[in-house]
C-alpha beads as a LAMMPS data file, in Angstrom:
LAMMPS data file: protein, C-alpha beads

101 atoms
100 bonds

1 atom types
1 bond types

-500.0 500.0 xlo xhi
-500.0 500.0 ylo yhi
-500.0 500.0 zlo zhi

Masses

1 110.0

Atoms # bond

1 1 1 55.739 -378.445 57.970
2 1 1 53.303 -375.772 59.070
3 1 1 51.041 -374.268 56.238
4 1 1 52.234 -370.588 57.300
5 1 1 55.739 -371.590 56.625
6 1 1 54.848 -372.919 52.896
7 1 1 53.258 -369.672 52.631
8 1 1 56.064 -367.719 53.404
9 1 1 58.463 -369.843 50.897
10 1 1 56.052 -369.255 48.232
11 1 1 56.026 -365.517 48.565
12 1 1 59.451 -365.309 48.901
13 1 1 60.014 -367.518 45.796
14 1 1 57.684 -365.332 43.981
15 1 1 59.247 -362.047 45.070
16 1 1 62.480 -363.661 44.021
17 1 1 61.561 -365.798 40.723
18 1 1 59.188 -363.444 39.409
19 1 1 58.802 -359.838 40.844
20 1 1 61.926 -358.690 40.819
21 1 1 63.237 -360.013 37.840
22 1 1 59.883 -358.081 36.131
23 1 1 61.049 -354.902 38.099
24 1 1 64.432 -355.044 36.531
25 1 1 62.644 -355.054 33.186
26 1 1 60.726 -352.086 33.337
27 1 1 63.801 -349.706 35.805
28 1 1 67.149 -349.980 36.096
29 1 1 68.532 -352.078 38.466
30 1 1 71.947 -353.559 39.180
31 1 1 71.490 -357.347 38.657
32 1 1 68.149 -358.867 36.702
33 1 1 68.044 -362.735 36.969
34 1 1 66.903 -364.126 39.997
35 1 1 69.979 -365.645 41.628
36 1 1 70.967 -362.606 41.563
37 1 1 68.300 -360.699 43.264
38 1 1 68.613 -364.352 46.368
39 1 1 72.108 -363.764 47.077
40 1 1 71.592 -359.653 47.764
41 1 1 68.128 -360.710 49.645
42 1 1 70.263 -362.922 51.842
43 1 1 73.421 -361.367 51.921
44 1 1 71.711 -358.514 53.607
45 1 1 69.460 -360.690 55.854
46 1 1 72.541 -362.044 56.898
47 1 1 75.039 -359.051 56.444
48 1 1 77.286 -361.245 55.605
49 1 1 77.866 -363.668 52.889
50 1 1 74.516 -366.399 53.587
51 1 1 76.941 -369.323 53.124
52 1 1 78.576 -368.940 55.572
53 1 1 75.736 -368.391 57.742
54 1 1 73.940 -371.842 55.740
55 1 1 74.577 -374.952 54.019
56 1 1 74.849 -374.541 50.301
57 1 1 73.640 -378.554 50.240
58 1 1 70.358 -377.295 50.100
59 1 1 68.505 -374.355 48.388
60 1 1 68.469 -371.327 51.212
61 1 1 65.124 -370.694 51.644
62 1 1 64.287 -373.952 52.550
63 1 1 66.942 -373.513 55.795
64 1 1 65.250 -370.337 56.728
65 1 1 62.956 -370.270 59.850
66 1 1 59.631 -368.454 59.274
67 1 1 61.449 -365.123 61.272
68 1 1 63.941 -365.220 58.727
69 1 1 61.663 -365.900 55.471
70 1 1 59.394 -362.960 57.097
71 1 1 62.507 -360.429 56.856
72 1 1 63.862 -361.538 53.624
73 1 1 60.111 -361.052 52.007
74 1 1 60.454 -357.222 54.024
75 1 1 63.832 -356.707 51.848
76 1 1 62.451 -358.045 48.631
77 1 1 59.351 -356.632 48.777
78 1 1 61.129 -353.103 49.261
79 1 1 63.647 -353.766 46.097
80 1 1 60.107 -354.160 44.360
81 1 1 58.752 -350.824 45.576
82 1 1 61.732 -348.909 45.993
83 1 1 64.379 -350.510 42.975
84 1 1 66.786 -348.249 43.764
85 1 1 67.378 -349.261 46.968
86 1 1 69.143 -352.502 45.107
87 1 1 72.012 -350.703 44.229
88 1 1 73.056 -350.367 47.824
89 1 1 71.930 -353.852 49.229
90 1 1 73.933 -354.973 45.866
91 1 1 76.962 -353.003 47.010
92 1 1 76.880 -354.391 50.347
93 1 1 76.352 -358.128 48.910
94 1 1 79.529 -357.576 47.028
95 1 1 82.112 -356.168 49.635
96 1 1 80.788 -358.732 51.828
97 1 1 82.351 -360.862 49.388
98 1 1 85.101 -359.509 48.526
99 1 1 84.270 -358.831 44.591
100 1 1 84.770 -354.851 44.897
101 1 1 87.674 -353.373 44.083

Bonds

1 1 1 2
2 1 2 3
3 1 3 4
4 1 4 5
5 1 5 6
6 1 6 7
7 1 7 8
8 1 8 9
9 1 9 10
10 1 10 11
11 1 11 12
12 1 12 13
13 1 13 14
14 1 14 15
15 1 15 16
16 1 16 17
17 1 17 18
18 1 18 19
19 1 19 20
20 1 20 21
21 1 21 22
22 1 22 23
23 1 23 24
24 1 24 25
25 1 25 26
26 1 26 27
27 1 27 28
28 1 28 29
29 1 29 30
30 1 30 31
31 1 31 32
32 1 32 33
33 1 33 34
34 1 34 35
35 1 35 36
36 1 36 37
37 1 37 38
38 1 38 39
39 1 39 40
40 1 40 41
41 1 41 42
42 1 42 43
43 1 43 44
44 1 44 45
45 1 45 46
46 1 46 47
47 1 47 48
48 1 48 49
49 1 49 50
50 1 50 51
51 1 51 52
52 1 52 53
53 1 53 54
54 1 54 55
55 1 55 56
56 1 56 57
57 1 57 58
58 1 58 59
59 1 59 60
60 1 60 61
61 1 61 62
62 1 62 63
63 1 63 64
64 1 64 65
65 1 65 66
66 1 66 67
67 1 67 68
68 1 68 69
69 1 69 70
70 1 70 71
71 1 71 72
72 1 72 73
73 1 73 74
74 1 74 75
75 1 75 76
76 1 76 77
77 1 77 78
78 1 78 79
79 1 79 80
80 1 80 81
81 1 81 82
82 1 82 83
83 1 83 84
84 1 84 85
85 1 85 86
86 1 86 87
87 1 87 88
88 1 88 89
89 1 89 90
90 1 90 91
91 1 91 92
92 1 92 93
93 1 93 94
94 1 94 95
95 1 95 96
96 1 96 97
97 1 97 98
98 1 98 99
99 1 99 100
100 1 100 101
């Protein structure tokens, strides 16, 4: 496995594990534990529910190629700078499957 692909699961994870669930301490958000914030990250990578687009054998981010890992980092790192922003992807996440009314 190539060192820049470790790289980018470790700043995704980071984003994911740690960031954003910071963010959603100190703003509002819609969601604040970080399973949360991976399923609107790839839902809207995706645009479309990421199981069906993956296996759910294995954790996501280790299926991703580096092109993939490069845009979800783009989308996470913009819920961090712009949390707003999650409301939206969040919405989006959740028609995709099915959960809104």
């Amino acid at each position: 496995m190539s060192n820049d692909l470790l790289q980018l699961r470790a700043e995704y994870l980071d984003l994911i594990n740690r960031q954003l669930p910071e963010k959603a301490k100190q703003v509002r958000m819609p969601v604040r534990f970080n399973h949360c914030f991976a399923r609107i990250v790839l839902d809207n990578l995706f645009g479309g529910c990421w199981y069906d687009f993956l296996s759910r054998k294995q954790p996501a981010y280790k299926q991703l190629e580096a092109s993939q890992l490069e845009q979800a980092i783009a989308i996470a790192r913009t819920l961090v700078e712009q949390p707003q922003q999650a409301f939206a992807l969040n919405q989006n996440s959740l028609r995709w499957r099915g959960k809104l009314k």
